[in-house]
N, C-alpha and C positions, 0 to 999 in steps of 0.2 A: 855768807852762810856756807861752812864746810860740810855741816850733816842737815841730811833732807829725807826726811822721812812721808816716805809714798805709800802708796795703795794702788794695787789691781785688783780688779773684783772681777771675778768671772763666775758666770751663772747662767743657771738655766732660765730660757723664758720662753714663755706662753703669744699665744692667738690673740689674747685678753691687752691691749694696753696696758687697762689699773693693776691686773696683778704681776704683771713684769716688773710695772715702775714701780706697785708698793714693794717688793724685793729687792729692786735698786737702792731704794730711800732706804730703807732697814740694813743694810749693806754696807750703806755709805756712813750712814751714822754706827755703825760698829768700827769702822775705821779710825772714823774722826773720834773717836771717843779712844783708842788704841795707839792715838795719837801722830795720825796720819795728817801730814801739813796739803799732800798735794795725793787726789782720789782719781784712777784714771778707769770709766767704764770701756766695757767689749763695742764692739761695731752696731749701731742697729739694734741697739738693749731694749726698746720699748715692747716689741714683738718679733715674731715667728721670722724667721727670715724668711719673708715673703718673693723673693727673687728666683726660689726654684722654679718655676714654671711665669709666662708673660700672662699676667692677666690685670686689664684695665682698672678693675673695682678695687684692685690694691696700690693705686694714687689716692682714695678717700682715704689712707695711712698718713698722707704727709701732710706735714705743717709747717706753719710761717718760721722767721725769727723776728720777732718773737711772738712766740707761742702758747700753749697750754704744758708741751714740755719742757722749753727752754724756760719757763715760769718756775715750774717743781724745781727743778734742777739748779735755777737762782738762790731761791730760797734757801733750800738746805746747804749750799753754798756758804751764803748768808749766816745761817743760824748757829753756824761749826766754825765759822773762819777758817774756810779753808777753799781753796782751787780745785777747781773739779772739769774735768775732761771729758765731756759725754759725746750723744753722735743721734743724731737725728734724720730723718727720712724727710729732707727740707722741700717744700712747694716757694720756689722763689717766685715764680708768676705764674698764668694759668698757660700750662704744658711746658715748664722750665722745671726741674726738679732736680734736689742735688743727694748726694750721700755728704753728708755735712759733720764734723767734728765741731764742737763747740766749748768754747772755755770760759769757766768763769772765775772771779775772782773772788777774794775771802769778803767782800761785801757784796755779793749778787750780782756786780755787776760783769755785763757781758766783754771780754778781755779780746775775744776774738772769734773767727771762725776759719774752718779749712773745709773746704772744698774735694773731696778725693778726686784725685788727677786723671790716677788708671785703673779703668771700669772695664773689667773684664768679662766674655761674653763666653761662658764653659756651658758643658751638659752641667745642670743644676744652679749655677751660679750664672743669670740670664741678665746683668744687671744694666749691658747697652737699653735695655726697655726701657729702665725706669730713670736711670740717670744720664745727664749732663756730664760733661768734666768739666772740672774746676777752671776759671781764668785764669789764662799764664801771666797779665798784665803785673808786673811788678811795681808798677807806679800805684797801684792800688793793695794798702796793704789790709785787703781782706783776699786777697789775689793770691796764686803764686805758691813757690815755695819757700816760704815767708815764713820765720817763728814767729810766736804769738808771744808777746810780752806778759810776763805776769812778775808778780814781787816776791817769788819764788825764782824767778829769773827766765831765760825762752824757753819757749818748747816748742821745737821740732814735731809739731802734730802732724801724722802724716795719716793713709788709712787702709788698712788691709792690703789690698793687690799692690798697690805704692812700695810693700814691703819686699817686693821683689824686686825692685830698679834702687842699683847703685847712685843711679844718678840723681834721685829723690832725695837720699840721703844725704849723698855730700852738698846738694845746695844748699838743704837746711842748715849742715854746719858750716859751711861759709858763711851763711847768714847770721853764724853766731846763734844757733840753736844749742842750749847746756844740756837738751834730752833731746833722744828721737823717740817717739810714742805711734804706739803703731794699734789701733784700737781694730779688732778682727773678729771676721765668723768666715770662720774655717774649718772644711772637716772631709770624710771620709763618704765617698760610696759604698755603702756594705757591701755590695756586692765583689769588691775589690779584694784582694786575696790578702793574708796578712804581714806578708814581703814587702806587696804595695803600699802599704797604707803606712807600714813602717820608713820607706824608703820616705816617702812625701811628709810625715812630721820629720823626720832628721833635717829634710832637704829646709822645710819652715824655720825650723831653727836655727839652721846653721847659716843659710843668707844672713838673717836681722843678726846676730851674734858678729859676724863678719861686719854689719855697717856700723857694727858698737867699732871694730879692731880698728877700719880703715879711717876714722874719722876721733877715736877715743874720747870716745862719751856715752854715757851708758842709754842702753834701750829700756824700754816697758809694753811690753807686746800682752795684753790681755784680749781671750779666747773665750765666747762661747761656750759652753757644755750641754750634752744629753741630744737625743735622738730627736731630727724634726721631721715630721711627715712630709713627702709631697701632695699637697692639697686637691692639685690635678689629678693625683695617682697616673702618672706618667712613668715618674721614676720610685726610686724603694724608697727618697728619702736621704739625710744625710744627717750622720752622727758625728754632731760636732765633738772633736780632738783635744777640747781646754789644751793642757797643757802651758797656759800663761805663764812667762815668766819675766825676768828682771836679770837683765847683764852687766856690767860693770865695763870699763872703757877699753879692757882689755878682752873683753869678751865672756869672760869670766862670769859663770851664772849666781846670781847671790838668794835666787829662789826662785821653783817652779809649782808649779801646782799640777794635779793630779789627770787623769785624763777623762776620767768617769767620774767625778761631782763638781758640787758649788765649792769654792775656795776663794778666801780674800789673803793676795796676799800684801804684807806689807812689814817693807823695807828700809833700814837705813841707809841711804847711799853717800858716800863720801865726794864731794864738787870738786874737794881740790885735788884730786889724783887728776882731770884731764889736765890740767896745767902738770900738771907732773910727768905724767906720761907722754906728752906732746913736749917735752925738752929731750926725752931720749928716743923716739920714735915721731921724728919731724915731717910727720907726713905731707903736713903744708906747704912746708921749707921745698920740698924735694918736688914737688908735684912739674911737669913741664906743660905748662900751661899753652906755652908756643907751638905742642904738639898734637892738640885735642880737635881740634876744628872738625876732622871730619867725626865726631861724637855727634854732630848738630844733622849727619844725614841718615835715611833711612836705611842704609842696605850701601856697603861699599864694593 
């Protein structure tokens, strides 16, 4: 398969479950209907990004796999034939919980899941509270930095803050990931000046773009959009940046979306330019493998 035509859906969501995920489903099937083979949602689509301030009663948010969400998300799967990439607020056992990417296949069924690794702990984004990181166990492949196999081919699911470490990236494509997908809520303190906030979306962009170059194979990074309160009223809140886009293996952007609304976008991407671009840009070939070791410590 040389042409693969995708979907990013980035959107605003709500407090409400049902009406997030009814604007997911309406979303995904304008895709699928636009002829979208593989649908890839934002980080934690179902609701509010509840992460801004630590509070307990925001674990009654998560759910098994499977689920009531990983259920919806089967289905319309299922009903479009098509692959779909969502993310879920998972309760693995009672006080284990993950930030979880989930994939499914063009019959419902469940292809995989990813575990987000690096949980970051900022003013606003508190997310050590609520999550786990992922098992590094590579023997186990729900583990890891592990593609998930689908008939679309792997995907390098990785998730948000992951999007800053090199080293996320190239394992996936070691692992013979054909995408890195980077499913995200991300965004601004207003109160930050607008130098700042411009400097931090360049800097967003131009990491994942870089893991498209050093690895040649295109990214899918969809973003959140619209203003979310802090519920605490601690802080002012945080206006998420969308700006979701889609790179090509050279880094090359082949669509963004906006920074201030809903936007789905969707793309044709061409598979056989990595093989193409990995014959004059040998990045594999040349890497010194014999000279990385100290990569594996904390501080040299």
């Amino acid at each position: 398969m040389n042409k693969l035509c995708i979907a990013a859906i980035q959107q605003q969501c709500f407090a409400d479950k049902e009406q997030s995920l009814a604007i997911t489903e309406a979303e995904i099937e304008k895709c699928a209907k636009s002829g979208a083979q593989l649908v890839v949602l934002q980080e934690l689509h179902a609701t509010h990004y509840f992460c801004q301030s630590e509070d307990v009663n925001a674990f009654d948010l998560a759910e098994p796999i499977p689920g009531p969400t990983t259920d919806r998300i089967s289905r319309i799967a299922k009903e479009f034939g098509i692959v779909i990439v969502g993310s879920i607020f998972e309760k693995r056992a009672t006080g284990l919980y993950h930030n979880t990417a989930v994939v499914f296949e063009t019959d419902g069924s469940l292809a995989g899941c990813y575990r987000k690794m690096h949980i970051p702990d900022d003013p606003g984004f508190y997310e050590k509270f609520y999550f786990t990181p992922g098992d590094a166990d590579l023997d186990d492949p729900l583990q890891g930095f592990r593609p998930i196999k689908t008939s679309l081919g792997s995907l390098g699911v990785l998730v948000c803050w992951d999007q800053w470490y090199p080293e996320a990236a190239r394992l996936m494509a070691l692992a013979g990931a054909d995408l890195l997908i980077y499913p995200t809520a991300i965004g601004w303190d207003p109160n930050d000046t607008g130098d700042e906030q411009a400097r931090q979306l360049e800097a967003w962009v131009t990491v994942q773009r870089g893991h498209a170059v050093a690895n040649n194979i295109p990214v899918i990074a969809p973003n959140r959009v619209g203003f979310e309160p802090d519920q605490t009223h601690h802080t002012d809140g945080i206006q998420f940046w969308g700006n979701s886009f889609v790179c090509g293996p050279q880094g090359e952007i082949l669509a963004k979306a906006p920074s201030n609304k809903a936007s789905n976008l969707i793309v044709d991407i061409d598979m056989a330019r990595t093989e193409n671009i990995r014959r004059i840009w040998p990045h594999f070939r040349d890497r010194r493998v014999d000279a990385y070791k100290n990569l594996t410590k904390r501080y040299l």
